[in-house]
C-alpha positions as CSV (number, residue, x, y, z in Angstrom):
1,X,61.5,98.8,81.6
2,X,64.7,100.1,82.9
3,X,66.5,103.5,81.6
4,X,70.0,102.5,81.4
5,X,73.2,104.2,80.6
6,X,76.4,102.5,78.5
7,X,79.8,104.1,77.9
8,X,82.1,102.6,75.4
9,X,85.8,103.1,75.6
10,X,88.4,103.7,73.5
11,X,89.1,100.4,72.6
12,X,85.4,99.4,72.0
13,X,85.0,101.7,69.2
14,X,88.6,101.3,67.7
15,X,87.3,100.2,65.0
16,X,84.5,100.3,61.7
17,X,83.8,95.8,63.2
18,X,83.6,96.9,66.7
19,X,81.7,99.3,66.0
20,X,79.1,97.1,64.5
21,X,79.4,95.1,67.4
22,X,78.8,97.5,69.9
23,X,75.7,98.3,68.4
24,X,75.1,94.6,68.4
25,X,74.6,95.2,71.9
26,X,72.8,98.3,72.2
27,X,70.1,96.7,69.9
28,X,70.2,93.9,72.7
29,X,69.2,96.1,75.6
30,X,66.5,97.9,73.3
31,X,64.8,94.7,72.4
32,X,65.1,93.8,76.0
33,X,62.8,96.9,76.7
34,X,65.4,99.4,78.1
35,X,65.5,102.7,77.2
36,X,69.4,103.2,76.4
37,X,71.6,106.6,76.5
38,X,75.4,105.8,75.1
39,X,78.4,107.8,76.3
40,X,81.5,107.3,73.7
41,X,85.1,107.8,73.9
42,X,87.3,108.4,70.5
43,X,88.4,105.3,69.0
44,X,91.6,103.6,70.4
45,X,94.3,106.1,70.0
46,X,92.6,109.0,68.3
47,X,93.3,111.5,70.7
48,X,97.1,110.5,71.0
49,X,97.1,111.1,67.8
50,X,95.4,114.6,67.9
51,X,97.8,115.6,70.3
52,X,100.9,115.0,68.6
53,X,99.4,117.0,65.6
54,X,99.0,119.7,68.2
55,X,102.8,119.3,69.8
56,X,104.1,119.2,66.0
57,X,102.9,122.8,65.9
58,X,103.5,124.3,69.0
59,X,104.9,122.7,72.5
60,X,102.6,124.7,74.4
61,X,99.2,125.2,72.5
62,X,96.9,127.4,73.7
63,X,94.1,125.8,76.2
64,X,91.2,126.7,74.5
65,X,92.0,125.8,70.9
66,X,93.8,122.3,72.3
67,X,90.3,121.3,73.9
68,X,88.4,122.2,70.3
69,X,91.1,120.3,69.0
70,X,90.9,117.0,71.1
71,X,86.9,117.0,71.9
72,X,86.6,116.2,68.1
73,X,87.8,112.6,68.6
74,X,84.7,111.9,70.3
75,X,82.7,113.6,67.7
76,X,83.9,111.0,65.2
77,X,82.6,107.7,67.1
78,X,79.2,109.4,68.5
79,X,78.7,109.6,64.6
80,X,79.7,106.4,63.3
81,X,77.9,104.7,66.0
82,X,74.7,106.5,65.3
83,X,75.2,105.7,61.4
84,X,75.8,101.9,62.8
85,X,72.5,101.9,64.5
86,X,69.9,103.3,62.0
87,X,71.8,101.2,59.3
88,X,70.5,98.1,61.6
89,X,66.8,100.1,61.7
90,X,67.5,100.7,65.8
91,X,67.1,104.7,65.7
92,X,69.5,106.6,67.2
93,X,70.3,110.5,67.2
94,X,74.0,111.9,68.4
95,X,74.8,114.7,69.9
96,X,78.0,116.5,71.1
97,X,78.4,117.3,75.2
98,X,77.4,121.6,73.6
99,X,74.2,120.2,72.3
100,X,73.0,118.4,75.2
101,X,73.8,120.5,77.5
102,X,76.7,119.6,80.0
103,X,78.0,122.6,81.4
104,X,81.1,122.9,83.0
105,X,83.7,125.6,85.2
106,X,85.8,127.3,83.0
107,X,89.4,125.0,82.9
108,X,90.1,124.1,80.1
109,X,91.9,120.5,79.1
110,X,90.7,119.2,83.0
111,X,87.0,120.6,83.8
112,X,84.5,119.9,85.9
113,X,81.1,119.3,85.2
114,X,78.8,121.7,86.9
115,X,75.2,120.7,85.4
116,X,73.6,118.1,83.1
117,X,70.4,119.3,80.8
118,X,67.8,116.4,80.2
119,X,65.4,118.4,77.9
120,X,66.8,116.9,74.9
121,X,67.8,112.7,76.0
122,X,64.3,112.9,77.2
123,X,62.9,114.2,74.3
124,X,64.8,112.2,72.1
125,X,63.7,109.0,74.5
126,X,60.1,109.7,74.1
127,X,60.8,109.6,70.5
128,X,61.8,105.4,71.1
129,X,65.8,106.9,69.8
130,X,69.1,105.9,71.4
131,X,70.6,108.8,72.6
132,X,74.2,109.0,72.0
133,X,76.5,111.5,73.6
134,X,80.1,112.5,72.8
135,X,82.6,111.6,76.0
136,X,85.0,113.8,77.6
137,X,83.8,117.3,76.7
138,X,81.4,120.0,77.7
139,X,80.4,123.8,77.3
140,X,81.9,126.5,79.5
141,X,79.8,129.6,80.2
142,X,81.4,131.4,77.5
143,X,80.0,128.4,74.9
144,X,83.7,127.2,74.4
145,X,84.1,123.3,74.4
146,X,85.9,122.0,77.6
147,X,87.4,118.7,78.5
148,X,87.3,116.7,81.4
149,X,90.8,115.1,81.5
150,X,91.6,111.7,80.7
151,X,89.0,109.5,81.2
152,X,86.6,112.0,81.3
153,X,84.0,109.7,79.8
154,X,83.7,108.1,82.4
155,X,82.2,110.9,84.2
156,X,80.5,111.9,81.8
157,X,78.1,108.8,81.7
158,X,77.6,108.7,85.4
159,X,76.6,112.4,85.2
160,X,74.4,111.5,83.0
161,X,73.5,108.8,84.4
162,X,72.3,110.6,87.4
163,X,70.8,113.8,85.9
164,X,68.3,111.3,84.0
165,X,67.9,108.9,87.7
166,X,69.2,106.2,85.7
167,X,68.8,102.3,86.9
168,X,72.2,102.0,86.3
169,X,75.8,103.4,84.3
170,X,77.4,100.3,82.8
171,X,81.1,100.9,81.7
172,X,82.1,99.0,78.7
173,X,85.6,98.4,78.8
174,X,88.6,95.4,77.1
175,X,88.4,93.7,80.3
176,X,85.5,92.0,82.4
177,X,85.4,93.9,85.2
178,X,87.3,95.1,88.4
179,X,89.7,92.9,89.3
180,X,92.2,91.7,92.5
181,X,94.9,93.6,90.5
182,X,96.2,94.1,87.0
183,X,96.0,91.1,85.0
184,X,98.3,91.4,82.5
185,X,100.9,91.7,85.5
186,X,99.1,88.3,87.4
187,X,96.8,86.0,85.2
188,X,95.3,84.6,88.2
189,X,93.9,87.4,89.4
190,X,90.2,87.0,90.3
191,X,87.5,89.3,88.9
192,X,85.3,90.8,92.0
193,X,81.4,90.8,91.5
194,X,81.0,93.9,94.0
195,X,83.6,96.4,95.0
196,X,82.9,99.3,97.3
197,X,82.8,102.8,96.4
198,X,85.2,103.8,98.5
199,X,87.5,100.8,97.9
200,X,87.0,101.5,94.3
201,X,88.0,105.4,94.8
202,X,90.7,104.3,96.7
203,X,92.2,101.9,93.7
204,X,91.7,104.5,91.1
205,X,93.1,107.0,93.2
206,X,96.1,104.5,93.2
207,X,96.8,104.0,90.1
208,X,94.2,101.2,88.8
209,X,93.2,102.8,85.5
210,X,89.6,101.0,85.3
211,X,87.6,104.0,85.9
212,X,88.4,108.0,86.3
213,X,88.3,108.5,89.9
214,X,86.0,111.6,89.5
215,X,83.8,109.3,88.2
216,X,83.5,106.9,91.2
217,X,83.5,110.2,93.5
218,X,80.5,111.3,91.6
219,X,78.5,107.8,91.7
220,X,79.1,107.9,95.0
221,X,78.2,111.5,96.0
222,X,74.6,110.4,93.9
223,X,74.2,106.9,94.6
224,X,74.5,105.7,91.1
225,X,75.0,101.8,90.1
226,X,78.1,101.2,88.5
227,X,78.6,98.4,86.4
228,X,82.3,97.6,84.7
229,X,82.0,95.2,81.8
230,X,83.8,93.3,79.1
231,X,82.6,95.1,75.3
232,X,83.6,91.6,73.7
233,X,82.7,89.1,76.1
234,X,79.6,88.2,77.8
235,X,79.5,88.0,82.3
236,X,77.9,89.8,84.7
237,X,81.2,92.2,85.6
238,X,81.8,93.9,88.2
239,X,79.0,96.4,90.0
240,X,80.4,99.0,92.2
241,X,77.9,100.1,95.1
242,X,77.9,100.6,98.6
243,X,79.4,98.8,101.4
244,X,76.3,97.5,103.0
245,X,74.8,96.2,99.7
246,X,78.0,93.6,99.3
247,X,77.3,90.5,99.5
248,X,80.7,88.9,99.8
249,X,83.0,90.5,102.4
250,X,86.7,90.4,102.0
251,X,89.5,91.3,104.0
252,X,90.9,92.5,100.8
253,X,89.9,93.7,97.6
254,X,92.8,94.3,95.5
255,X,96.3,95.2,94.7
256,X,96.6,98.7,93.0
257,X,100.3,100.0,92.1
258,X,102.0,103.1,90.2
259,X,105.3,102.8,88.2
260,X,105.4,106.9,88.2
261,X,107.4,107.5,91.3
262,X,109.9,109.1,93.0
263,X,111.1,110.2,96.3
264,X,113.1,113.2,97.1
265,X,114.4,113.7,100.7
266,X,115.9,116.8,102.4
267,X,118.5,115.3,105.3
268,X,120.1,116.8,108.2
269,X,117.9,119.5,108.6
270,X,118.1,122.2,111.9
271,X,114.6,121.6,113.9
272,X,112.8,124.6,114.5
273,X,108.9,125.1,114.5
274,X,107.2,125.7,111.0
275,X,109.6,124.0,109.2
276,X,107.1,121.6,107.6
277,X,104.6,124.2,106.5
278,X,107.5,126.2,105.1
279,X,108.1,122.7,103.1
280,X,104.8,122.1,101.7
281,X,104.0,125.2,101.0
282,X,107.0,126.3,98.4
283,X,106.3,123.1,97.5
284,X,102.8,123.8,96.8
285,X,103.4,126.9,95.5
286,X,104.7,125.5,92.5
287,X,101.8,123.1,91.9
288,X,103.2,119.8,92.9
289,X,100.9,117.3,94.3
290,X,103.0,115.1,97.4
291,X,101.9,112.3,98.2
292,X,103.2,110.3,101.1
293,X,105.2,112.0,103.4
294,X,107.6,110.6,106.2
295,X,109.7,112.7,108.7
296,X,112.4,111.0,111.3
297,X,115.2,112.9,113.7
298,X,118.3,111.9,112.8
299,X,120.1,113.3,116.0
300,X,119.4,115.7,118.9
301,X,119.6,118.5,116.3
302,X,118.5,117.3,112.7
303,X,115.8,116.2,111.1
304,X,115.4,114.2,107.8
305,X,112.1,115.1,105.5
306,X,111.1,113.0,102.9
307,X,108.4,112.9,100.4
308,X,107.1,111.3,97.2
309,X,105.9,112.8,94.2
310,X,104.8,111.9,90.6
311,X,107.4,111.2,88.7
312,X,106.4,113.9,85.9
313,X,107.0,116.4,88.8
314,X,110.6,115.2,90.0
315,X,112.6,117.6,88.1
316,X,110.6,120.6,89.1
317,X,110.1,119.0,92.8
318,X,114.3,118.9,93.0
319,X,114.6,122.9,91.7
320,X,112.4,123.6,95.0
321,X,114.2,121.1,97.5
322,X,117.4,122.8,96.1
323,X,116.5,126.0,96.8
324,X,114.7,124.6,100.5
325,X,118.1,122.8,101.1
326,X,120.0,126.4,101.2
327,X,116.9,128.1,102.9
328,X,116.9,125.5,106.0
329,X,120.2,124.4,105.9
330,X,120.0,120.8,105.1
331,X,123.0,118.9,105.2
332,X,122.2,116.5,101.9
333,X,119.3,116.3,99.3
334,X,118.7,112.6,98.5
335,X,116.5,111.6,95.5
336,X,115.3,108.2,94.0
337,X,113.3,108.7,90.6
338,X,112.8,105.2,90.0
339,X,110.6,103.5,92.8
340,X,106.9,102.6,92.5
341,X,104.1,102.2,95.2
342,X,101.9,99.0,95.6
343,X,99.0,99.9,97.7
344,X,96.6,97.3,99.3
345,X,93.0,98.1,99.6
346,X,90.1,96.8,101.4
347,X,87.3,97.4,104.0
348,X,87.8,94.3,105.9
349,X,91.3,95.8,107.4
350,X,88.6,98.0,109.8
351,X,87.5,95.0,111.8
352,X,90.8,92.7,111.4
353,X,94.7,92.7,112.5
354,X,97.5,91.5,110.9
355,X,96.7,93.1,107.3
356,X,100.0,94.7,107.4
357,X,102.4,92.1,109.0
358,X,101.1,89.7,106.1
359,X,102.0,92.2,103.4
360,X,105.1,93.1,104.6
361,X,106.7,89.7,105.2
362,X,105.4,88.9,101.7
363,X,107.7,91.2,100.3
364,X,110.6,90.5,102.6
365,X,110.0,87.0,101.9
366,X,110.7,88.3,98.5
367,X,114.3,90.5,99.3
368,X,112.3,93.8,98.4
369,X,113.3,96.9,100.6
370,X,110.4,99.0,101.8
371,X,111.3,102.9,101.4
372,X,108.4,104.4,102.9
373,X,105.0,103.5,104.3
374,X,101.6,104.8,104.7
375,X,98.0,103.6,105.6
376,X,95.0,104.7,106.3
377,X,91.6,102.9,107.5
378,X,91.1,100.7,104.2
379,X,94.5,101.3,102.6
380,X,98.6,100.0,103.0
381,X,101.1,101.7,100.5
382,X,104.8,101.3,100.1
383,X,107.1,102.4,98.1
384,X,109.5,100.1,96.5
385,X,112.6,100.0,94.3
386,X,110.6,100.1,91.1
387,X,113.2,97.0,89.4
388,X,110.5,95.0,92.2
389,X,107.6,96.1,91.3
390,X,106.1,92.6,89.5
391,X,107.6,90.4,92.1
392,X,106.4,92.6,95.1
393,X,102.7,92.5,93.1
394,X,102.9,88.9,92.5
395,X,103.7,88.0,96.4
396,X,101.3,89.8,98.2
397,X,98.8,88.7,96.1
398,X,99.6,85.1,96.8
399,X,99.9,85.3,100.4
400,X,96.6,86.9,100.8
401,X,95.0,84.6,98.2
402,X,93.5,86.7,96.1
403,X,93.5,84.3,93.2
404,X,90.6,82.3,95.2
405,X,88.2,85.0,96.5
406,X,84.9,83.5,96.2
407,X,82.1,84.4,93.7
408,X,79.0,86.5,94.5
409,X,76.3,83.9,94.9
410,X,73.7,86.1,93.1
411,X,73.9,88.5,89.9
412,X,72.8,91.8,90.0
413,X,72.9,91.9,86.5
414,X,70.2,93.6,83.9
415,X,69.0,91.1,81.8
């Protein structure tokens, strides 16, 4: 007998059938002798909705009462699926992330998760019930609900998972797995069996919306199993581990890309030393996240200093250029709010050459312009006009043939 825990997104409680049919599956695992703790998110679209309820009122809610707003979403399915259960005589109690016990650091609307209390699944599993925690919310040290950011449920079941030592956290999602990149964008990408930890951090990190990346970050940090799988389709998905236990080594794993970019450059600036801490910093200062960063001399006596950032932040991130363009004496501010970033990811590119001559004749193949680049030891990004964005996706998947990776020749699945 295996202890197992299964979280169940948005879209695989969005409804009173679905529901039913997730259920349907718990009841599977149970009569295939696992013990079973379920992690839920609010049904499809219930917390958009609770926050445009909030924004009708106010455009800047206060923090605390937004969270006791939001966290009730969860509340809902945790109930209905319980209701589901012992309606089909499988026994299940719910509880909110307060009555189990997941603490967290006081920040509200994006908390952490400090500690996990088991007293009362493991009660509730001696009792033979399926436990069934609320998603995405937890208790600060003051006893006011937190939550954990967007796809905080995530995180929540592999905390679980590991405060409970778990067999493994499967991830119920609308698609079968992880796969070579966004298939809704190419319908011949190839689902992967295994994917690494740190491949996998990497692609969420990127902008592959599969799983939260503190979730992955926290699997890894513990060792915990995780399994990403279809809610209304049977297959073995997609297990994310560590390097040395895949089976099936690739040069590359995927394609992850981000629509939310822009660039913002300061040109013809005087060199003098410093100059790039003074940058980051004011930026810094006012809480904007850069991401790549590229710097080039322009002439015996100027430098150019570019960097991206999310696109959310580009208004803000032009206020403090402005203000660094009169401080350094820049010549010229240049901005582009409408590029993306394709990022290529895989551990094979630390034992093999030529990773990044492939992708970019792909795309110049293709007529697309590369604005800036950055790597690292498992990772290629550029940024791109973001009018390319499908066709640069498309052609570097094909020239790396990522629609014909081969399968895993064993399943790790729990049957």
């Amino acid at each position: 007998m295996a202890l197992i825990v299964q979280k169940y997104g948005g879209s695989s409680v969005g409804s009173l059938d679905r529901i039913h049919q997730v259920a349907d599956k718990i009841i599977q695992a149970k009569e295939a002798g696992h013990d079973v703790v379920v992690v839920v998110s609010a049904m499809y679209g219930e917390t958009d909705r609770l926050i445009r309820l909030a924004n009708a009122l106010t455009q800047q809610p206060e923090a605390r009462e937004f969270d006791m707003l939001i966290a009730t979403g969860e509340q809902v399915s945790m109930a209905l699926l319980s209701m589901a259960l012992n309606a089909k005589q499988c026994a299940a109690r719910s509880f909110t992330g307060h009555q189990v016990g997941i603490h967290t650091d006081g920040v509200h609307t994006n908390a952490r998760i400090l500690e996990v209390k088991t007293d009362i699944i493991q009660r509730e599993l001696n009792k033979g019930n399926v436990v069934i925690v609320a998603g995405f919310q937890g208790v600060n040290a003051h006893g006011d609900i937190t939550t954990l950011g967007r796809g905080g449920s995530d995180t929540t079941a592999v905390a679980i998972a590991t405060a409970v030592k778990a067999h493994e956290c499967q991830i119920y999602t609308d698609v079968a797995g992880v796969y070579t990149t966004d298939p809704h964008l190419v319908p011949e990408a190839s689902l992967l069996p295994q994917i690494s930890f740190e491949e996998m951090l990497e692609m969420a990190s990127l902008g592959a919306k599969v799983l939260q990346m503190r979730s992955v970050e926290l699997a890894s940090k513990y060792n915990m199993p995780i399994r990403v799988l279809s809610s209304f389709a049977d297959g073995p998905g997609t297990l994310v581990t560590f390097e040395d236990k895949i089976m099936v080594k690739r040069l590359v794993s995927g394609i992850a890309f981000s629509r939310e970019e822009a660039i913002l450059s300061l040109s013809g600036i005087p060199p003098h030393l410093g100059m790039e801490g003074r940058i980051l910093s004011k930026i810094g200062d006012m809480h904007i996240e850069i991401d790549m960063i590229a710097q080039n001399m322009t002439g015996e006596d100027a430098v150019d200093f570019t960097f991206t950032v999310s696109r959310r932040e580009f208004t803000k991130a032009l206020k403090a250029v402005e203000e660094l363009a009169e401080e350094l004496h820049a010549t010229s501010i240049k901005t582009n709010s409408k590029v993306a970033k394709i990022s290529l990811v895989g551990i094979g590119m630390r034992s093999h050459t030529g990773v990044a001559s492939t992708m970019f004749k792909a795309l110049g193949d293709a007529g697309i312009n590369i604005q800036m680049i950055t790597t690292s030891e498992i990772k290629i990004s550029v940024v791109i006009d973001e009018i390319h964005l499908e066709t640069g996706v498309r052609a570097i998947h094909r020239a790396f043939e990522l629609d014909k990776l081969p399968a895993s020749s064993e399943q790790l699945f729990i049957e």
